[in-house]
N, C-alpha and C positions, 0 to 999 in steps of 0.2 A: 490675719492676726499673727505677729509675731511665734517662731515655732517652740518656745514654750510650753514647756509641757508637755404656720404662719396663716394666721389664720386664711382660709380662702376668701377672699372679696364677696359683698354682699349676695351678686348676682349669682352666687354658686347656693342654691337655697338651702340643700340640705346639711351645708358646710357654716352656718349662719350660727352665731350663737343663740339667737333669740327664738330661732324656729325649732317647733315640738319634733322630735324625728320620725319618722313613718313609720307603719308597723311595729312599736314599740308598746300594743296595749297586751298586757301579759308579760313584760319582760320579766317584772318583780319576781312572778311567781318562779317563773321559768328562770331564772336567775340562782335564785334558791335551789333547785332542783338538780344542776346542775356542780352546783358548789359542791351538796351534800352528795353526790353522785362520784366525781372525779377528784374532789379536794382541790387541793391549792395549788394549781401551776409553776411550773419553773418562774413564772414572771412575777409569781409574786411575793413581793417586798417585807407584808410585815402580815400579823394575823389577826388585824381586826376583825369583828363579825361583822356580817354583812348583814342590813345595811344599818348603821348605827343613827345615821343622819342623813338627811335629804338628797344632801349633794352626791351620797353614795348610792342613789335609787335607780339605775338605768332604766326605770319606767318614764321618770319624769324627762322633759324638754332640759333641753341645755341651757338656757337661760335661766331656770328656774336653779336649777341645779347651783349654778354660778352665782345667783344671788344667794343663796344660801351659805356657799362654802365664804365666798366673801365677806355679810355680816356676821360669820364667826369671828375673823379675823381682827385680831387688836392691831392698832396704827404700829405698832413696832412688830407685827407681826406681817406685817404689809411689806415695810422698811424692809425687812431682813428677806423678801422674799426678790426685792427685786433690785437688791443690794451685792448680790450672791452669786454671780450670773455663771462662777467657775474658774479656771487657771490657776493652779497652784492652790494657798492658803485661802483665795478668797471663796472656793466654793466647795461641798455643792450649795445649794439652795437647802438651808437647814428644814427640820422634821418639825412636824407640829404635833407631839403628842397626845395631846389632851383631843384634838379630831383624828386622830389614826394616819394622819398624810406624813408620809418617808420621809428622807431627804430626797434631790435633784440635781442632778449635773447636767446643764445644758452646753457643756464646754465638749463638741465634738466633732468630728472633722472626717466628714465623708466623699472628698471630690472627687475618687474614684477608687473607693473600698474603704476597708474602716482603719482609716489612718491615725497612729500615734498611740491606738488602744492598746493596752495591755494584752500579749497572746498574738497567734498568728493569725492572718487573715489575707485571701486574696489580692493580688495588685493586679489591678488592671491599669492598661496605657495609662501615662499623665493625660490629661483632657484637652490640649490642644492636639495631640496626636487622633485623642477620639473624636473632634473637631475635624480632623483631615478625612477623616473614614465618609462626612455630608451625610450621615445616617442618623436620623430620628432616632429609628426602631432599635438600632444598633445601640446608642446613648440610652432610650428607656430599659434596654435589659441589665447592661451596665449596670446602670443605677438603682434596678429592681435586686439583682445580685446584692450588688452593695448594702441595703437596706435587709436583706435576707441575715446575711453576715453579722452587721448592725444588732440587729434585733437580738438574733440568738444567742449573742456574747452579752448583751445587757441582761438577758432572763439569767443567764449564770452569773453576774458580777451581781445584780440584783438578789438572787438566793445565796448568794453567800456576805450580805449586805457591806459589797465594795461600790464605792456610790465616789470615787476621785475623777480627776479627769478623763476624758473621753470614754464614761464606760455608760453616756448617756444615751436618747435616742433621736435628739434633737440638732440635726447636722447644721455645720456653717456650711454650706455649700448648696446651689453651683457657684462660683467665681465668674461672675457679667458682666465685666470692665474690659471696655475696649483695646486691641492690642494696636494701642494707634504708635506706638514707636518701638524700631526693633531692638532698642537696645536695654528695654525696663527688664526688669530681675524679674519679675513673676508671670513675663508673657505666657509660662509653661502652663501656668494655671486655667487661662480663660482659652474661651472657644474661637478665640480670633477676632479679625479685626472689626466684621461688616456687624451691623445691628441685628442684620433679618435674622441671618445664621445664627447669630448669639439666641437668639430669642425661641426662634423654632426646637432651638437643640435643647436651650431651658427649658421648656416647656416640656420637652421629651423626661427632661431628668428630674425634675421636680414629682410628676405623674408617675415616674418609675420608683423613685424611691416611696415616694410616700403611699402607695399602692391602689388597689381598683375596690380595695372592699367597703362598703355603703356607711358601715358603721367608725371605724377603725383604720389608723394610720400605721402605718408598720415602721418608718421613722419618718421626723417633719424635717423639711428644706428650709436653707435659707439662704436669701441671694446675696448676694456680698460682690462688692465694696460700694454701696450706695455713698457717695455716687462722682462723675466726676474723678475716676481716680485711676491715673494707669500711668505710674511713676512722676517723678524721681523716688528711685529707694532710696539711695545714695549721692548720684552724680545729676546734677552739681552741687544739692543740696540734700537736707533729707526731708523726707516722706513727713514724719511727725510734727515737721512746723510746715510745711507748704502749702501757699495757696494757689488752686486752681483756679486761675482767671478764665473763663469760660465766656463767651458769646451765647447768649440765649437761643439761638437759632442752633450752635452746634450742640446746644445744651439737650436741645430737646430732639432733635433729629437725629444724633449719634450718641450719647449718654445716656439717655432713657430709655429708649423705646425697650432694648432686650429686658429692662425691669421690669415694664407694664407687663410683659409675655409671662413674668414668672409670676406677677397678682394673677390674671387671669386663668393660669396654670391650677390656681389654689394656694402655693407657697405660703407658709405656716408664718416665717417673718425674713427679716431682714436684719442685715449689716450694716449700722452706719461707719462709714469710712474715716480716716484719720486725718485727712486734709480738711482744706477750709475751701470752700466755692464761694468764689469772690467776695472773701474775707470774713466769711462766716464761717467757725465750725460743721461740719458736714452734722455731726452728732447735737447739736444746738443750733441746730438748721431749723424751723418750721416752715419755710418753702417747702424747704424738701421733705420734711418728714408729716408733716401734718396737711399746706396746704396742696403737694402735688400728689404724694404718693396713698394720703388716705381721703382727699377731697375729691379730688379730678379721677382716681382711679378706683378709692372702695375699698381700698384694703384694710382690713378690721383686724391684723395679726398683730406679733409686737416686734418691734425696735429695739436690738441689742447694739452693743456698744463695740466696736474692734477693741482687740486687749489694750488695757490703758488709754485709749479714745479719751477718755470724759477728763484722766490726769492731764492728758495733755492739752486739754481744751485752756487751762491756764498755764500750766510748765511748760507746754512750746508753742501753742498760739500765742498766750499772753491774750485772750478774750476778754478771759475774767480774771479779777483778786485774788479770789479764795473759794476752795471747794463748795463752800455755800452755794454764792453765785454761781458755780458750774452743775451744782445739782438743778436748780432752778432755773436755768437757761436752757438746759438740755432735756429736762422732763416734761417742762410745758413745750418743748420743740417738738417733743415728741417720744424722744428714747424711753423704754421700759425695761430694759434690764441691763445694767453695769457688768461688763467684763473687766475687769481691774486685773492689774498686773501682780496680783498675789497681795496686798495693801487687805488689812483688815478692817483700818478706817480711812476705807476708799471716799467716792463722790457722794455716793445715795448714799452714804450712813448721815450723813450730814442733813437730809430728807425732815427730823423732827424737829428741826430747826425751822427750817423752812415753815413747818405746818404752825409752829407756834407763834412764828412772823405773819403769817397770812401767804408766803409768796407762794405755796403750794397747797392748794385745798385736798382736804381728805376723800372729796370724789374725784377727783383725778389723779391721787394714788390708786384707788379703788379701779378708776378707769384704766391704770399703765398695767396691774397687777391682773385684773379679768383676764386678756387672752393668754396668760401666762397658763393661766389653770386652765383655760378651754384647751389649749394646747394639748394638758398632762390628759386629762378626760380625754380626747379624742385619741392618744396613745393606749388607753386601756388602762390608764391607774386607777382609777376609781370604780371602776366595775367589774366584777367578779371573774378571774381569771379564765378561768375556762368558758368563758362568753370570749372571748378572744381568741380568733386561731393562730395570730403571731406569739402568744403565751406559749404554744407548745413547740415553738423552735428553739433547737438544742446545739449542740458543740459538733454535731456531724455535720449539719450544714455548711461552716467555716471549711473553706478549700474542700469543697467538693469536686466530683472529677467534673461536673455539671461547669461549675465556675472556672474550674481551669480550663477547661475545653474554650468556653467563652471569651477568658483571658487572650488568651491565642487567637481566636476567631476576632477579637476587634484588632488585636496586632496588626494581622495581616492584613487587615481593612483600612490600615491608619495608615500602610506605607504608601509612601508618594517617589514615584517613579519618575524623574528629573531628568534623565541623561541617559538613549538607550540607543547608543549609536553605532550601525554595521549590525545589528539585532545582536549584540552583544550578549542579553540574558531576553529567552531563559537559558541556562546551563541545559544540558540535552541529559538526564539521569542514565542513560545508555553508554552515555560515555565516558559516565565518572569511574569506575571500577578501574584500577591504577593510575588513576591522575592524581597530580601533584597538587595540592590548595596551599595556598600560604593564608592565615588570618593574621596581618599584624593590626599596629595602633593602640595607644591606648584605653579604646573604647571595645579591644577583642575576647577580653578576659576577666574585666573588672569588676562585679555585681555589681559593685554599690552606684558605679556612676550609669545607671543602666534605667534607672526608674524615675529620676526627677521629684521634686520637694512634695511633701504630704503626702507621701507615700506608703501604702500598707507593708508591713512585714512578713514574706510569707515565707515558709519551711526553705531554708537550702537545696533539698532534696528538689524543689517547684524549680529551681531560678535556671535559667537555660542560658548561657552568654552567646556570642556568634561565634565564639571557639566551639563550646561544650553542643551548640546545635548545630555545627557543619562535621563535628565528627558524628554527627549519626547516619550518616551519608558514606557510600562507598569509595571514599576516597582517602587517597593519604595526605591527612591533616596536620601540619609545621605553625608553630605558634612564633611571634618574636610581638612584643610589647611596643620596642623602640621607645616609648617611654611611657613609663608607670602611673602618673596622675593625669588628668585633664589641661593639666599647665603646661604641661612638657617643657619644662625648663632647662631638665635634663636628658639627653638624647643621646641614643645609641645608635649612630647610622649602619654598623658594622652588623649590629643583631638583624634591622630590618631587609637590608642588601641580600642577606646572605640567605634570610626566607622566603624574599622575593624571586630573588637572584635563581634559586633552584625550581620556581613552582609553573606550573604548567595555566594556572589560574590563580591573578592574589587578591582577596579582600579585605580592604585598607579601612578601617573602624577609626572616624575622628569623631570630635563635636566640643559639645563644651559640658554640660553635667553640673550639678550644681556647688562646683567648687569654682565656677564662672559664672553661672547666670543663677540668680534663686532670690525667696523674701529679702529686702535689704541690700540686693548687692545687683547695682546694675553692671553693664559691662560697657567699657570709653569706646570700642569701636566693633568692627564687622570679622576681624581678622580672624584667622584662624587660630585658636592659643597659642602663644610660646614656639613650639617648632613643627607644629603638626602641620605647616604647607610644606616644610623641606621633608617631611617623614616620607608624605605622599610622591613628592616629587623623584626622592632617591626609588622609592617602590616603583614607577613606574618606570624610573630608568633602566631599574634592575632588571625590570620582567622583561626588558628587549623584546618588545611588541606581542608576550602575553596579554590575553585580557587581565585587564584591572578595574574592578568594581569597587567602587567608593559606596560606603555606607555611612548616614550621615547621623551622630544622633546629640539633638539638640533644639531649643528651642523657639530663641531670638533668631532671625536670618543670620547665616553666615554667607562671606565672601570668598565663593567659589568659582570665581571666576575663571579661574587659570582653568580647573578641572571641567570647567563646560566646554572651555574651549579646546584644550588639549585633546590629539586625537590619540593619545596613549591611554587616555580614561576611557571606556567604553562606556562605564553605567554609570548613573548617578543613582541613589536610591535616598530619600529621607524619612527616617525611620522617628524621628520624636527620641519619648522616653516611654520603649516599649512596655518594661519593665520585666515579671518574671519570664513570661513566654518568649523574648525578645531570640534569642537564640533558634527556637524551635520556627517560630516565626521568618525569619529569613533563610533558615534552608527551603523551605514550603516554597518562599516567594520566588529567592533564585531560581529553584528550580518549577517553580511555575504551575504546579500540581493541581488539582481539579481546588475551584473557589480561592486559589492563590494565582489571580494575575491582579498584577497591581491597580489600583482604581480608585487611591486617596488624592486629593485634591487639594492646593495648597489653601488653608484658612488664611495667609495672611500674603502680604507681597513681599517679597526678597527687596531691597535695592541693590542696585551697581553699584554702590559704590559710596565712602562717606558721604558724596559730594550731594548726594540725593536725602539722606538722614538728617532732618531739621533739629532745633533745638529741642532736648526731649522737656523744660519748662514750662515751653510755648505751647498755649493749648488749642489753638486756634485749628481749623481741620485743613486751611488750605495747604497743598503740597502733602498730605499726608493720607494712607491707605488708596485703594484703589479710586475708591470713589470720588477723590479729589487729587491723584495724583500731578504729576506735573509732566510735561510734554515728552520729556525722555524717557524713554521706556529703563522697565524694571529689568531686574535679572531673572526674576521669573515673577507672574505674573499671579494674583489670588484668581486662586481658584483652576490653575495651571495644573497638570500630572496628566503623566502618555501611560500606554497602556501596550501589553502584548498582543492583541490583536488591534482592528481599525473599526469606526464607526463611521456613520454616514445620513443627515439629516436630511429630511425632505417633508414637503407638504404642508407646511404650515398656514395653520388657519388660525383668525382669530374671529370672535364672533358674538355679537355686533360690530360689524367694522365703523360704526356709528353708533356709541351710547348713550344715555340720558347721564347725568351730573353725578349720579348717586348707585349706580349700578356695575356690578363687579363684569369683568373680562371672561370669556372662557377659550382659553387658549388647546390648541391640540399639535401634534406634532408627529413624525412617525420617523423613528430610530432604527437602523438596520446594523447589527455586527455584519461586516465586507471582508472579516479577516479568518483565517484559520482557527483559530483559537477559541471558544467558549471566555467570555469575559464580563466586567461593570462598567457601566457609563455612570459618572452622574452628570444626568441632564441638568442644562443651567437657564433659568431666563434671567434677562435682565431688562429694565425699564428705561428708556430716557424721555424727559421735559421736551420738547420743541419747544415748546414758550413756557414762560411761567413769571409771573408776576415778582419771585423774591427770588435770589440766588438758592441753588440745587446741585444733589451731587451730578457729574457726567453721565452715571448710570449709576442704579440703585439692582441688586437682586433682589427678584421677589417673590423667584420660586427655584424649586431644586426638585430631586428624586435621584435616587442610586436605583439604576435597574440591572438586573442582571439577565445578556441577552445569549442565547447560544449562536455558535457560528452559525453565518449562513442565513440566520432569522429576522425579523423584524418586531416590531412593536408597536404600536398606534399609541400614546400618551398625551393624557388627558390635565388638566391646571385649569384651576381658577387662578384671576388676577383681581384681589377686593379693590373693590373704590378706595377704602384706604390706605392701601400701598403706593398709589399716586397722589395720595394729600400732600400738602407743602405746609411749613410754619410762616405765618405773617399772623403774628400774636394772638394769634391762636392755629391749630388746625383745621386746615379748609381744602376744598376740592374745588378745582376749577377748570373751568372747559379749554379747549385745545387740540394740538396734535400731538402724539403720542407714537415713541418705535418700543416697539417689543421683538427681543432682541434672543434668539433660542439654537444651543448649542451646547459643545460639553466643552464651555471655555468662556470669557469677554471676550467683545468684537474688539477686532484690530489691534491684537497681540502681536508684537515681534517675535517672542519664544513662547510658541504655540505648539498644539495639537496637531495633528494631520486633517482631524475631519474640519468643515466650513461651521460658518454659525449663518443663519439664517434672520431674517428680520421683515419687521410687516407693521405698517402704519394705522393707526386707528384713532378713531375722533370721538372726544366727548364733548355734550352739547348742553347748552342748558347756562343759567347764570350761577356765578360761581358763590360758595355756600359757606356755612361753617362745618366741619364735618361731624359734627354731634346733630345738625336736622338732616343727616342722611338716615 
């Protein structure tokens, strides 16, 4: 959504609205008991008595509940509920007082900490960096943090009844749009380009934010930008009239699948996206929104709107006529709650119209509005506060040393180690005590360009740059900027020469930040901005065969080429958009410290060069991400990053080397660190077709783990491979018999800029006639 300002699937049972919840016979009493015992939590809102009406009875089943609070509701009380959805003037989601229900702001933005809210709060990595770190576990702490954060600033905006944007508990995030071209403006946001990854990592983040307790959500996910959407923001046209012309085959094979990961995760709801898939509004889609995502998949949450979505379904599709038609093409499509761009008489105000036409019946208001409140209920609004343990988190928990410590711990997880040549780094700490460092660049001193778009705000005192984190290092630290913004239009060669020129070791800080790449604003090519290849160039002249370590921080690929090849650059390092840790984070890594050797992996592929970057319009998958790449090799490759010490694969088994049509792979492997150092692998498999009936990527990942191995040790690891990670689309999904390579290393086979260790590989047969893969 413009920077301005779900429910679980059926087969999750206890997550269902229609199903009684377990252990809940006694809550009534024990409810009361509680109330009169500890009183009224920071979380809560307003002082009804409890329970005044049905819907307020945590003894009762959630559906019962839900019927209830619903036929209280008057048809303009419906309207207004999912009219409201937040952003400026249009929300929150007004109070009902005559039943005791608050207001609601579902307008809030968690992609990695609780961004745009009012008040300080942790930054953690932008999320394609946390995407490089290949860690699950790492992404559900993340996100559990986040939600920690979340929570405990809504119990305070909610007692002192601030109910405006972002101070809700219902996040737009994680961001699941593929980074199929490097040069879109919001690659920062998503986890890269492959589906597996996307989806495994959602699934981590979804589960973390919204937490492990049986009753109670601590805040809800929601996946965004369904669907089909990963640029133009701007170049060559813009994002708000564009249609996605999609091939059904890459529709479903690279588009979806990280969605389905985040229904079956539980995710509370979804984004409908701003474009049109093949000339449909994405938000007045029912392919999309009704018959694939709550038909074929179950999803029972609700369908919000991107801000201004539903305006533009006529002001820049040109769909429909008039807001009429756009309430009623988008609500029987599917969408349940209108994010308007501050507009008081938005799309869904126009709803009672509708209903008095016939073109919108009062049970499918009823239907759009339900998981709206099963939503708020499964947050804890409706039941007695202190039946809630997220109720009793408070303003201590925001930037905790807990969350800082962690801030830094995925930093240094996220960095991707590019370029380590002559063992360049790590720096030797023994022998820093009078050495000379130069930190120039724009990117040495700058906070702000340091964190990337949707960014939380936290304390000055938190923010580390790679100036302010290499003087905490014994050495003597010389700053020169050589120039002041990410554009570098303007250039001091004289400031940089002359701090290069003196230092014994200089680290050169480029990238782009989002005064280059961000919401809305793509970038024309791979170049390094403005003057930042000559900044580097004079810095390495200067240091007269000093080490020079490039530090790279930015999104979209850039075009490094000179610096991989130059044997004046010793290290490459790609750092993202660390954010507050970023500082403290690359002295750790330089110099190499226990759980600081580098082990991030790149999420996306670099190209060489324009000549390899397709039209960013064209949606088509051929030539584009690994998985279809084209015969030239990259500049680096997804899923590429060296390491300070060495790894070494052996033994691979896979087992049955002859399966049945419907039965999953179990793969083993054994992993040895060969090198000095204590260090992480992440191990990679990869899949390839031998035959297949429809066209397929070259290889597909379908399994990962970040292990961390001591020198000198091994590891035996263990993978399943499901029957459905080798299904293929021919109109529908299906599994079909064949030969099959399974492909296991800490890298893709047959990389040009590669790893040191081998990737290994082993053929295996599936047998049987080939099926739909819903009778497996």
């Amino acid at each position: 959504m413009p920077r301005r300002a779900a429910l679980p699937p059926a087969r999750r049972r206890a997550a269902t609205p229609g199903a009684a919840v377990p252990g809940l016979a006694g809550l009534r009493a024990a409810a009361l008991l509680l109330c009169a015992a500890l009183g009224a939590g920071p979380g809560r809102a307003r002082p009804t008595p409890f329970p005044r009406f049905p819907f307020q009875d945590p003894a009762l089943p959630w559906h019962r509940r839900l019927d209830d609070l619903l036929g209280r509701l008057s048809p303009a009380e419906l309207v207004l509920q999912v009219a409201r959805g937040g952003a400026m003037g249009n929300g929150p989601a007004p109070p009902v007082p005559r039943l005791g229900i608050g207001p609601y702001n579902w307008n809030t933005e968690c992609l990695r900490g609780d961004a745009e809210a009012p008040g300080w709060a942790t930054a953690f990595p932008q999320a394609l960096g946390l995407a490089a770190a290949f860690s699950p576990e790492l992404i559900y702490r993340v996100a559990n943090a986040t939600a920690t954060e979340v929570r405990a600033k809504h119990n305070d905006f909610a007692a002192a009844g601030r109910y405006g944007d972002h101070t809700g508990l219902s996040c737009f995030s994680p961001v699941l749009n593929i980074m199929r071209h490097p040069l879109w403006g919001r690659n920062q946001e998503t986890y890269g380009e492959d589906p597996f990854l996307s989806g495994e990592l959602a699934r981590s983040f979804v589960q973390g934010l919204q937490g492990q307790h049986p009753r109670y959500v601590k805040a809800s996910a929601g996946c965004k930008h369904f669907s089909v959407h990963g640029g133009p923001e701007n170049i060559p046209v813009s994002r708000l009239s564009f249609d996605a012309k999609v091939l059904e085959r890459d529709w479903r094979t690279t588009f979806l699948p990280q969605f389905q990961a985040c229904v079956r995760a539980g995710s509370y709801s979804f984004m409908c996206s701003y474009n049109r898939i093949n000339g449909v509004p994405a938000c007045a889609n029912k392919k999309l929104l009704t018959d694939i995502l709550r038909g074929e998949w179950g999803f029972e949450g609700y369908v919000v709107s991107d801000e201004g979505a539903l305006e533009l379904i006529m002001l820049g599709h040109h769909y429909t006529r008039t807001f009429l038609e756009t309430a009623v093409a988008s609500m029987n499509a599917g969408c349940n709650l209108e994010l308007s761009y501050g507009m008081r008489n938005n799309v869904f105000m126009h709803i009672p119209q509708a209903l008095a036409m016939g073109n919108i019946t009062l049970q499918m208001l009823r239907d759009r509005v339900r998981p709206l409140f099963y939503t708020r209920m499964r947050l804890g609004e409706f039941d007695p506060p202190a039946m809630n343990p997220y109720s009793a988190l408070d303003l201590s928990a925001v930037q905790s040393p807990e969350h800082r410590n962690l801030s830094l711990e995925a930093a240094v997880k996220s960095f991707v180690l590019l370029k380590n040549a002559r063992g360049t780094l790590p720096l030797r700490a023994r022998d820093l005590p009078g050495k000379r460092l130069a930190v120039v660049g724009p990117f040495a001193d700058n906070p702000r360009v340091l964190f990337g778009d949707y960014a939380p705000v936290p304390e000055p005192r938190y923010i580390y740059t790679p100036r302010r984190g290499l003087e905490t290092l014994p050495a003597n630290v010389s700053f020169a900027a050589g120039c002041r913004e990410p554009q570098c239009q303007q250039y001091s060669r004289a400031e940089v020469v002359g701090a290069a020129g003196a230092a014994d070791v200089v680290v050169v800080c480029l990238g782009t930040g989002t005064d280059v790449e961000t919401e809305a604003k793509d970038r024309r090519d791979l170049s390094l901005p403005g003057h930042q290849l000559q900044l580097l160039q004079d810095a390495v002249q200067a240091a007269a065969g000093h080490p020079v370590i490039l530090l790279l921080f930015n999104a979209g690929p850039l075009d490094v080429s000179w610096a991989q090849a130059h044997e004046g650059v010793g290290a490459i390092l790609a750092c993202f958009f660390p954010a507050q840790a970023t500082g403290l984070a690359v002295a750790r890594v330089l110099l190499g410290e226990v759980g600081a050797n580098p082990a991030g992996r790149l999420p996306a592929t670099w190209p060489a060069g324009m000549h390899q970057v397709p039209p960013m319009e064209n949606y088509t998958m051929e030539g584009r991400t690994y998985r279809y790449y084209g015969q030239e090799a990259p500049l680096y490759p997804f899923g590429y990053g060296l390491s300070y010490t060495t790894f070494q694969y052996r033994d691979l088994v896979l087992s049955p080397p002859v399966l049945p049509i419907c039965a999953n792979l179990s793969v083993s492997v054994v992993l040895e660190n060969t090198g000095q150092r204590d260090g992480e692998e992440v191990v990679q498999l990869y899949l390839r077709w031998e035959q297949s009936s429809v066209p397929v990527p070259r290889w597909q990942l379908v399994a990962f783990r970040r292990v961390a191995v001591p020198a000198s040790w091994e590891t035996k690891l263990s993978f399943q491979v499901a029957a459905e990670q080798r299904a293929v689309w021919a109109q529908d999904w299906r599994v079909e018999p064949g030969t099959f390579t399974l492909f296991a290393g800490g890298q893709q086979p047959g990389q040009q800029t590669r790893a040191p260790s081998e990737v290994l590989s082993a053929r295996f047969t599936v047998t049987g006639a080939a099926r739909p893969l819903r009778g497996c």
